[in-house]
C-alpha positions, 0 to 999 in steps of 0.5 A, a space after each residue: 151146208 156144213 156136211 158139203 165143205 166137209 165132204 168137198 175138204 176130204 175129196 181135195 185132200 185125197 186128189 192133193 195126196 194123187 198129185 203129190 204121189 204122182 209129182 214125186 214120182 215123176 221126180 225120181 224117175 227125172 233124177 235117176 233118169 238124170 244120174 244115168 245119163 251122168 254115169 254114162 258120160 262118166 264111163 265114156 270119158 273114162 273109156 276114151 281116156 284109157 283107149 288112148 292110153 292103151 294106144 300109147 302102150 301099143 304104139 310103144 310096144 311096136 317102136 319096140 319090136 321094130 327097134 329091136 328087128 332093125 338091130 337084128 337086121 343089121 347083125 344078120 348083114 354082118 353075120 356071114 362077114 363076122 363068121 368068116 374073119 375070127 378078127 372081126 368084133 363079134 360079142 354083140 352078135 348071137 348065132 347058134 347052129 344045131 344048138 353049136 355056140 359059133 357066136 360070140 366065140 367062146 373062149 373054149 380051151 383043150 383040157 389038159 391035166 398036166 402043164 406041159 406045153 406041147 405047142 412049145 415043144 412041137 416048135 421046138 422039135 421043128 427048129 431042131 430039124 436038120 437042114 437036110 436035102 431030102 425027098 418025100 415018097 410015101 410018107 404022111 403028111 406030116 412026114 412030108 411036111 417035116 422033110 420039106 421045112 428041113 429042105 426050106 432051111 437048107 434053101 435059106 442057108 445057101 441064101 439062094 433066092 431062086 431056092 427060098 421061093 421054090 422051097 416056100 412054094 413047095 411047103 405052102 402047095 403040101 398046105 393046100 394039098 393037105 390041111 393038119 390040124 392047126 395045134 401042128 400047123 400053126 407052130 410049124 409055120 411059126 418054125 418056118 418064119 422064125 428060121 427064116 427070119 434068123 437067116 434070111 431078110 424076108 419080104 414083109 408082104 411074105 410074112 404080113 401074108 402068113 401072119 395076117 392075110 393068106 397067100 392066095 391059095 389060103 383065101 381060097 381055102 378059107 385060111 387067112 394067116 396065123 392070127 385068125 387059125 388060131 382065134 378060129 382053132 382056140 379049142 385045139 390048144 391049152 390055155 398055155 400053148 394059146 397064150 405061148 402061140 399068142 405071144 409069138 405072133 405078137 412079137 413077129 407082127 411087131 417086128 414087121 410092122 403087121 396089124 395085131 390090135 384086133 388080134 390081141 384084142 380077140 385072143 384077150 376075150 373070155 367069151 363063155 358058152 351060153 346055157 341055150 339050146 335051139 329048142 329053148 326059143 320058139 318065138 321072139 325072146 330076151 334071153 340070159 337076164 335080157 341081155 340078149 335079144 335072139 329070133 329062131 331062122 330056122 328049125 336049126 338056128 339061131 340068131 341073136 344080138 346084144 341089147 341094152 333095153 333100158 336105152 332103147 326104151 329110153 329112145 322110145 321115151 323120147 321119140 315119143 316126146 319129140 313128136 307130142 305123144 307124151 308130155 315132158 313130164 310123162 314116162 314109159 315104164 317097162 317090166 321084165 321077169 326075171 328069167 331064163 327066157 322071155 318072149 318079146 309079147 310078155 313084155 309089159 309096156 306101161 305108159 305113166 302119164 300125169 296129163 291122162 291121170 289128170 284129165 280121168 281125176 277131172 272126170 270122176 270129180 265132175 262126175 261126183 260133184 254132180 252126183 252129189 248135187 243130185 243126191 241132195 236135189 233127191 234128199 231134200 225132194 224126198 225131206 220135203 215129202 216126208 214133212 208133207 206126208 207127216 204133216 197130213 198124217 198129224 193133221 188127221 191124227 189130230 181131228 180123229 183123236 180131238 173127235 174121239 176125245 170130245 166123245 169119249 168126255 162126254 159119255 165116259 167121264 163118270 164112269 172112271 171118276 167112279 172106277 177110280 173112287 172104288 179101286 181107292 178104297 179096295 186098295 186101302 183095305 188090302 195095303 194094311 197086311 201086304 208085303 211088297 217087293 218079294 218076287 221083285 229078284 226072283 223075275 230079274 234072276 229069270 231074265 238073265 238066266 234066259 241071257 245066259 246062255 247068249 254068253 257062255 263063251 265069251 264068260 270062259 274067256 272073260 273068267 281066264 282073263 281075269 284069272 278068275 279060273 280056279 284050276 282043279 288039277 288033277 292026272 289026265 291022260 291026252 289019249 283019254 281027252 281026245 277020245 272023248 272029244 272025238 264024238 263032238 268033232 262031227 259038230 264042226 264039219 262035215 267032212 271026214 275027221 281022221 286024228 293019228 296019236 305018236 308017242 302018246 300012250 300013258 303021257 299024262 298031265 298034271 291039269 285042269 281036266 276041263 281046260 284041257 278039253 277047251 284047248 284041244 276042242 279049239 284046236 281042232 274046231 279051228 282046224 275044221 273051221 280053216 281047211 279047204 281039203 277033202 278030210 280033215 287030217 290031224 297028228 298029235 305027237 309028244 315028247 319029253 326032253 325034259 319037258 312035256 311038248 305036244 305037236 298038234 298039226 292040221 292040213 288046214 290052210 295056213 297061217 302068214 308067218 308075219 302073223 305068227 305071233 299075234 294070231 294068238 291075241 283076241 279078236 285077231 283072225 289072219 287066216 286067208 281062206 278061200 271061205 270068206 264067210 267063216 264065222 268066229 270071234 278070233 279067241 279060240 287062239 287065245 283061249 288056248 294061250 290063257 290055258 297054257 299059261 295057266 298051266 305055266 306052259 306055252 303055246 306056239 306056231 313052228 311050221 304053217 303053210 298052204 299043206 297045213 299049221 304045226 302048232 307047239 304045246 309045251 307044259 312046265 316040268 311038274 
C-alpha cells in the first residue's frame, strides 16, 4: 500500500512538472506575442507622426518653388520694358545674355590712365565752332555733324524761327541717318541745347524731347534723349566725363522743368558685375550668398530676381498658420550652404513642431509604460517559476540525501568512529619530530610567478610612475636601437613596415638603453596599431640646436588637435579609427612621457592629420 501512494506521488509530480513547463510556455510566447503587437503600433504611430511631418516639409518646400516662380514671373514681364528704358528700376531683376551682365546694369567705366576729361573738351571744342554757313560734301559723319551745328548756330543768331527749325531738322536727320558713338553724340547735343539756350528761347517740349524723351525719329531708332544714352552708354565714357555729362543734363533738366530723379538716381547706382557665367546654372538656383534667385531660359540666357529668403520663408511660416497647418507655436526653419551656387532641391526645409514631438514623446511613453508592465509581468512569471523549480529540486534533494543519510547511519557509522580513532593515534606518534610550515612561501611564490606574467606591462608602468626605475645610463646610439627593434616590428602588423633615418648617424644618447628601446618600441606599435594604409611609413630625423630633437612621423590616421595635450595621460585613447576593435589600454603614450621625463626631456605633437602624427622628442643638454 505504502509502495502505490508512492509510485502515484511520483507520477503526479512529474505531470505537474509537464504542465508547469507547458503553462510557462505558453506564457511567454503570450507576452512576446504581446510585446510585438506593442511594438507595432509603436512604429505605426511613429510612422504616421513622421509621414505628416514630412508632408508639412514638402508642402512648404512647393510654397517655396511657386513663391519664388511667381517673382521670377513677374520680373520676366517687365524684363523687355526694363532693358528698353535705362530710367527704369532694375537692381532687383538679373539677366545674362551670352554670359553679358545687362542686368542690373553695371557700373562699368572707360579706363583712363591719365585724368583728362575729353568729354569736357569735346564740348568745349563744339562751342568753340564758328557760326559759319557752310556746306557738307564728302565729308565724315562728324565732319558733317560739325559743319551742321556751325550752321544751326548761325540760324540761332539770325533768331530766325523758320532757319532754327530747318537747321535743327537737318542736325536731328544726319542723327538718324548716321549714329556716332554716344562719348561724341552726347556732348554734341548738349553743345547744340547750350548754344541754343544762350541765344534762343527755346520750346521746353523741344528740349524735354532731347533731354528726356526723343523726338519721333529717335523712338524709332530706339534713342530716348540724353539721359537714358548716357546711363545706356556709361562704358563709353571716364568716371569723370560720366559724372561732368551728369551734371550738365541735371542742371538743363532743371532749368526747364525736365523729370530728372530716375535720372540721377540710376547715374548714382554702383551696380557691379557678378562673378556668373551661363554655364554655371543648370538648374533652378540661389546664387551669390542667396541673394539672388536665378533660372537658365535657354542655352544662352539667364534670368534672375533679387530675393530676400528669410521673408518669404517667413510668409510660408505664416500662411501655414492662418489655414491650421502648423500650431502658433510651431516653426519653419531652413538651411543654406554657403556658396556660390545652390540649387533650388538642396534646400533644406525643416518644420519645428512641438505639437508633433509632443504627440511622438506620448507614443514612445506609452509604448514604454507598457513595456515595462510587461517585463515585470514576465520577471515575476519567470520568479515564480524559479521558486517553483528550486522548490521541487530542494524537496527531492531532501528526500535522496535524508535516505542516503539513514543508510549511510546505519551501515557506516562504526567504521569511520574506527578510521578516526586510528588516524588519532598515527598522528600522535608522527607530531613528536615534525616540523611544519616550511613549503608554505615556496607554493605562494609559485603562484604568483604563474600571475606574473599577466602584469608585466602594467608593472613597468607602475615602476615609471612611482619612480621606482633606477635609470643605468649609458652611450646609445638611436640608429643602433632601432635597428634592433626593426626585428620585433612584424609582431605589430602585417602590413609592410618601411622606417627612413635623416640626420642620425652617430646621434648619441646619454640614457637608459632599455627605456629607449620601450619609447621607441610604443611609438611604432602605435603607429601600426592606428594606421589605415597600405604600409606602414615612418621617418625618424634629428637635430641639434643646442639641444638634441628627435621627429618621429607616422602616415597613421591621426590625432584631433583638442586631444593634443592629454592623449599623453593614461588610460586616454583619442584616436578615431575606422578600426573600432583596436585593442590597447591607452599607456603606450604615457609610458613614452615618463621615459622623457625621466631623462629630463619632453615629448610632444606638432603636426597630426589624416596623412599621419609628427611627434617631437626633445632630450636635455648633458
Amino acid at each position: 500500500m505504502s509502495r502505490l501512494i508512492s509510485n502515484l506521488a511520483s507520477r503526479w509530480q512529474s505531470i505537474s512538472i509537464v504542465i508547469w513547463t507547458l503553462g510557462l510556455t505558453a506564457l511567454v510566447w503570450g507576452l512576446v506575442s504581446l510585446y510585438g503587437i506593442f511594438n507595432q503600433e509603436r512604429n505605426d504611430a511613429v510612422s504616421e507622426i513622421l509621414s505628416r511631418h514630412k508632408t508639412l516639409e514638402q508642402y512648404a518646400f512647393q510654397a517655396l518653388t511657386q513663391s519664388l516662380q511667381q517673382q521670377l514671373a513677374f520680373a520676366n514681364v517687365n524684363l523687355r520694358h526694363v532693358l528698353r528704358d535705362p530710367l527704369k528700376s532694375n537692381e532687383n531683376i538679373l539677366y545674362l545674355e551670352k554670359d553679358k551682365q545687362l542686368l542690373p546694369r553695371p557700373a562699368v567705366y572707360k579706363s583712363s590712365h591719365n585724368q583728362e576729361n575729353n568729354a569736357q573738351k569735346l564740348y568745349q571744342e563744339l562751342i568753340a565752332v564758328e557760326p559759319v554757313d557752310l556746306t557738307a560734301d564728302n565729308l565724315s559723319p562728324w565732319g558733317e555733324r560739325r559743319i551742321l551745328l556751325s550752321n544751326f548756330k548761325l540760324a540761332v543768331e539770325s533768331n530766325d524761327a523758320s532757319e532754327i527749325r530747318w537747321a535743327f531738322r537737318e542736325i536731328s536727320e544726319q542723327r538718324a541717318r548716321t549714329q556716332l558713338s554716344s562719348d561724341k553724340d552726347i556732348p554734341y547735343m548738349l553743345a547744340v541745347l547750350e548754344y541754343l539756350i544762350t541765344f534762343s528761347n527755346p520750346d521746353k517740349t523741344l528740349v524735354q524731347n532731347i533731354i528726356r524723351n526723343g523726338s519721333i525719329i529717335d523712338q524709332e531708332l530706339g534713342n530716348y534723349g540724353l539721359q537714358r544714352s548716357l546711363i545706356a552708354q556709361r562704358n563709353l565714357f571716364t568716371k569723370q566725363e560720366f559724372e561732368y555729362l551728369r551734371d550738365m543734363i541735371v542742371t538743363i533738366s532743371k532749368k526747364f522743368a525736365i523729370p530728372y530723379d530716375d535720372f540721377l538716381h540710376q547715374s548714382q547706382l554702383e551696380n557691379q558685375l557678378l562673378a556668373i557665367k551661363v554655364n554655371d546654372i543648370t538648374s533652378p538656383a540661389f546664387i551669390l550668398n542667396n541673394h539672388w534667385y536665378v533660372e537658365r531660359q535657354d542655352s544662352e540666357n539667364i534670368l534672375g530676381v533679387a530675393i530676400d529668403i528669410n521673408s518669404i520663408i517667413s510668409n510660408i511660416d505664416l500662411t501655414m498658420k492662418t489655414i491650421g497647418l502648423l500650431e502658433p507655436k510651431d516653426s519653419l526653419k531652413y538651411a543654406l550652404q554657403n556658396k556660390e551656387v545652390i540649387a533650388v532641391g538642396d534646400v533644406e526645409l525643416s518644420v519645428m513642431s512641438k505639437s508633433l514631438q509632443a504627440r511622438l514623446q506620448s507614443v514612445e511613453k506609452r509604448f514604454w509604460i507598457k513595456t515595462i508592465l510587461l517585463f515585470a509581468s514576465a520577471l515575476l512569471v519567470v520568479s515564480i517559476a524559479v521558486l517553483v523549480t528550486i522548490i521541487q529540486y530542494r524537496k527531492q534533494r531532501y528526500l535522496a540525501l535524508k535516505s542516503d543519510f539513514i543508510a549511510t547511519v546505519s551501515h557506516e557509522l562504526k567504521t569511520p568512529l574506527a578510521s578516526v580513532r586510528l588516524l588519532s593515534e598515527t598522528l600522535a606518534r608522527k607530531t613528536k619530530e615534525f616540523d611544519p610550515a616550511k613549503d608554505y612561501p615556496e607554493r605562494i611564490i609559485k603562484t604568483i610567478d604563474g600571475m606574473s606574467l599577466l602584469v608585466d606591462n602594467i608593472l613597468s608602468f607602475n615602476r615609471l610612475n612611482k619612480g621606482a626605475w633606477q635609470l643605468k645610463k649609458s652611450p646609445v646610439y638611436v640608429e643602433e636601437v632601432i635597428a634592433e627593434l626593426k626585428k620585433e616590428f612584424s609582431q605589430y602588423t602585417h602590413l609592410p613596415v618601411n622606417i627612413e633615418m635623416e640626420n642620425l648617424n652617430d646621434v648619441e644618447l646619454n640614457a637608459d638603453q632599455e627605456l629607449v628601446k620601450i619609447l621607441f618600441r610604443n611609438l611604432v606599435n602605435n603607429a601600426c596599431k592606428y594606421n589605415e594604409q597600405d604600409s606602414i611609413n615612418i621617418s625618424i630625423s634629428g637635430e641639434r640646436d643646442p639641444q638634441l630633437r628627435i621627429y618621429f612621423k607616422d602616415n597613421g590616421v591621426g590625432i584631433n588637435k583638442q586631444n593634443w595635450d592629454t592623449v599623453f595621460n593614461e588610460f586616454s585613447r583619442f584616436v578615431e579609427s575606422k578600426d573600432k576593435s583596436i585593442s590597447g589600454t591607452g599607456l603606450g603614450l604615457a609610458i613614452c612621457k615618463k621615459i622623457m621625463q625621466l631623462h629630463k626631456g619632453n615629448i610632444g605633437i606638432t603636426n597630426s592629420s589624416d596623412k599621419g602624427t609628427t611627434f617631437k622628442l626633445t632630450f636635455a643638454v648633458t
